[in-house]
C-alpha positions in Angstrom: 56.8 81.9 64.9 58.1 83.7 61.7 61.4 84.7 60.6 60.8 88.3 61.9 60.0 87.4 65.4 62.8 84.9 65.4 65.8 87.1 64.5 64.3 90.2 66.7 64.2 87.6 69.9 67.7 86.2 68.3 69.2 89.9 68.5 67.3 90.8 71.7 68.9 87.7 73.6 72.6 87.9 71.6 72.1 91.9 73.2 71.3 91.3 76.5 73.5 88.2 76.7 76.7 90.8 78.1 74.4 91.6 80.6 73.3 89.2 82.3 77.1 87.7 82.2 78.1 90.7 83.9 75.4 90.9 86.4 76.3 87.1 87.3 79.7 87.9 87.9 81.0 86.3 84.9 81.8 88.8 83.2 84.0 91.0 82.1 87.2 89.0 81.9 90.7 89.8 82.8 94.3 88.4 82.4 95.1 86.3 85.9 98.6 85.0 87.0 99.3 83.0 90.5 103.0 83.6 89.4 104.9 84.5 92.7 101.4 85.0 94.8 103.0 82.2 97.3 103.5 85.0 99.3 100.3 86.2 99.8 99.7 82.9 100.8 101.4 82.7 103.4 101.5 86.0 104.6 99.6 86.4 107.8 96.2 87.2 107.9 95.3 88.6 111.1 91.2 89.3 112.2 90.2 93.3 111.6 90.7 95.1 114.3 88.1 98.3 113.9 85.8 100.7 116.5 83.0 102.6 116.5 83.5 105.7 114.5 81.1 108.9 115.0 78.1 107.1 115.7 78.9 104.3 112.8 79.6 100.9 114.4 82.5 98.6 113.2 79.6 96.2 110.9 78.3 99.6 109.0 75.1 99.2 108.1 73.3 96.8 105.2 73.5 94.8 103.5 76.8 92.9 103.8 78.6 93.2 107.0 81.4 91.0 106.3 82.6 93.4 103.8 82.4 96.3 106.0 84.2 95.2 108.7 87.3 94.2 106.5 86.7 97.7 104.8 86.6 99.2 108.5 89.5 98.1 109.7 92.3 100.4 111.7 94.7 97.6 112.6 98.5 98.2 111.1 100.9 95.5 110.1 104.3 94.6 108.7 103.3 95.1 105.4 104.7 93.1 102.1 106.4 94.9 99.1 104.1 93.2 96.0 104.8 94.4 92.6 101.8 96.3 91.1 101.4 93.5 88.5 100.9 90.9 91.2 97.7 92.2 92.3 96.8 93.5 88.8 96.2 89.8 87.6 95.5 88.3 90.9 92.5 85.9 89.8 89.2 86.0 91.6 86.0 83.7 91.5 83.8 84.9 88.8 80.4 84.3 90.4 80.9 86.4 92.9 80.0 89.1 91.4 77.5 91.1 92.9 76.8 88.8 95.4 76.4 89.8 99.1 79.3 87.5 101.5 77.1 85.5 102.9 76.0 83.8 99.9 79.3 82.5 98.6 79.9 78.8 98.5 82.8 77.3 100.5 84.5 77.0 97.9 84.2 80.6 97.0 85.6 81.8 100.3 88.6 79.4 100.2 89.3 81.2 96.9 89.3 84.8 98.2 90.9 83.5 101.7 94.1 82.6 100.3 94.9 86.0 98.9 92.6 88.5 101.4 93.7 89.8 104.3 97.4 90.4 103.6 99.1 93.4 104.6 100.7 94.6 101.7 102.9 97.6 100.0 102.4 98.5 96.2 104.2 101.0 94.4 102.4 102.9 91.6 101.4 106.6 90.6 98.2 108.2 91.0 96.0 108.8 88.1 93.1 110.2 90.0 91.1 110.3 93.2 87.2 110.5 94.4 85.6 111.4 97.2 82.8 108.9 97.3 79.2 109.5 97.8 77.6 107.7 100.8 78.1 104.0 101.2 77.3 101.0 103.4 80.8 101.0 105.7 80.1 104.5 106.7 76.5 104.2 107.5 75.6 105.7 104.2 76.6 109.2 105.7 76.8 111.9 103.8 79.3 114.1 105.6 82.2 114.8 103.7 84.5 113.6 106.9 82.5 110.2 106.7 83.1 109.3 102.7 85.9 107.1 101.5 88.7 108.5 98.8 88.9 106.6 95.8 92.4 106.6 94.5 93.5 105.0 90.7 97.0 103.5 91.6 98.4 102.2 87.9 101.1 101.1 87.1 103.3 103.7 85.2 103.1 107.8 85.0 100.4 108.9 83.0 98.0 106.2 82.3 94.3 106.1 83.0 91.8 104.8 85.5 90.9 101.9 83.0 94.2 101.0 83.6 94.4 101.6 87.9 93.5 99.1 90.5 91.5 101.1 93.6 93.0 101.8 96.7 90.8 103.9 99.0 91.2 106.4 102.0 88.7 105.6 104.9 87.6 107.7 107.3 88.2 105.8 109.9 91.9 105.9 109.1 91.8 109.8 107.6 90.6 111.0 111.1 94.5 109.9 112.1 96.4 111.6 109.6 94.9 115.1 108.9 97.8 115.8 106.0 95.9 113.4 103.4 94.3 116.3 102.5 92.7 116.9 98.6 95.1 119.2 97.7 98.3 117.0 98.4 96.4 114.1 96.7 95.8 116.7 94.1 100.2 117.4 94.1 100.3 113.0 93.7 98.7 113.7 90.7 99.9 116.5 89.1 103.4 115.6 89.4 103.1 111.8 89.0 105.9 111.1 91.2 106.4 107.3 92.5 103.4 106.5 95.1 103.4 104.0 97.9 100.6 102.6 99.3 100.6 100.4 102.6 97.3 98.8 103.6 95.0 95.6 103.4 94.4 93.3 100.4 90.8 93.1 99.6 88.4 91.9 96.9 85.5 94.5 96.8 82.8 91.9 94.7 80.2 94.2 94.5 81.9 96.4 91.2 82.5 93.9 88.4 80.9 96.5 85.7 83.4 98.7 86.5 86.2 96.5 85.2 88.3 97.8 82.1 85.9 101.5 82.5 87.6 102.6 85.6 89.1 99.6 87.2 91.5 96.6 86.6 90.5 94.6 88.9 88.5 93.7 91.6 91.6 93.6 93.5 92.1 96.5 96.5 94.4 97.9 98.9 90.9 98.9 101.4 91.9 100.7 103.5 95.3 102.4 103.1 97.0 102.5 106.4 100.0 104.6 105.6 100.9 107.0 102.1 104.6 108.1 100.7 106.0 109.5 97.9 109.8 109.1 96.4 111.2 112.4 96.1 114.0 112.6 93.1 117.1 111.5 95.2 114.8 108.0 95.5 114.4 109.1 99.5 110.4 107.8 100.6 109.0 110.8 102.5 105.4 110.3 103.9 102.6 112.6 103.0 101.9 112.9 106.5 105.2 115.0 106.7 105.7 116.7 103.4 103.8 116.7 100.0 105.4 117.3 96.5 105.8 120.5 94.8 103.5 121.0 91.8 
């Protein structure tokens, strides 16, 4: 082989190298703490409860049905305050990246399983929000009612989506509080008061590429179960009830 070939196939594998990590669920990396994350630990981690919803059962449709049904869910809880930090750097398997639920070792489950399924509180403000295009949970539908909200929770006013974990809006719990409507998450926003979000823990593998670009982690509050906001005198009011002035 000559020298040409060599460094072009050196170049070509040193290039694609970043990708295949990625797609493998290696990569991209992140600071991770277990500092204080006893408590999710032992917090209790109760089966999802969820229901048919408009012609969608509780599985969703392919390909990975374990994933949906935690995404599904409708059950409430006594939830956990968590600082923001805590989930930030909550560490995950790497190789799980990408790959559908059935396919992780035992090992791999036992990872997630400590930490999933915990009914937690987070305080934050709202960089942004999404309504999602169709996706597996909600039978790839393309209704607007049947789409999930993205929303970027970070950690103080004013920073980016890069620097946000996701929590999401389902419909499945939208269809019970007709106030989460865009223009209030639109008031979050703008004013970037203090936000509290109250819902599940989850680890959505299947968006590793998205880490650092619009995402901290893997780490997600799926779905949110109830939404507030602190007004000035540090009173939480719920957006069901009243949203903030922009």
């Amino acid at each position: 082989m000559n020298r040409r070939l060599r460094v072009g196939l050196g170049s070509l594998s040193a290039s694609l190298l970043p990708i295949v990590a990625t797609s493998c669920g290696f990569l991209p990396l992140n600071r991770v703490s277990t500092t204080g994350t006893d408590v999710l630990r032992a917090a209790p981690k109760p089966a999802p409860v969820d229901s048919e919803f408009e012609g969608c059962g509780a599985d969703g449709s392919q390909p990975d049905y374990a994933l949906n049904r935690l995404k599904d869910r409708i059950d409430d809880a006594n939830y956990i305050a968590v600082p923001w930090s805590m989930i930030a750097n909550l560490p995950w398997p790497r190789r799980v990246g990408y790959r559908f639920r059935n396919q992780w070792t035992q090992g791999e489950r036992d990872d997630v399983n400590r930490y999933e399924g915990a009914a937690i509180r987070v305080d934050g403000y709202l960089a942004g929000y999404r309504l999602e295009g169709p996706e597996p949970p909600n039978c790839y539908s393309t209704a607007r009612r049947h789409r999930d909200f993205h929303l970027w929770l970070t950690e103080k006013a004013h920073q980016t989506a890069g620097d946000a974990m996701v929590v999401e809006l389902t419909p499945r719990v939208r269809a019970k509080h007709s106030a989460w409507t865009e223009d209030r998450l639109a008031a979050l926003v703008a004013t970037q008061v203090p936000v509290r979000v109250s819902g599940w823990l989850l680890l959505d593998q299947m968006h590793p590429e998205s880490i650092r670009r619009n995402r901290r982690t893997l780490w997600e509050v799926h779905p949110i179960m109830h939404l507030e906001w602190q007004q000035p005198d540090g009173v939480w009011v719920s957006l069901d009830t009243l949203s903030p002035i922009r």
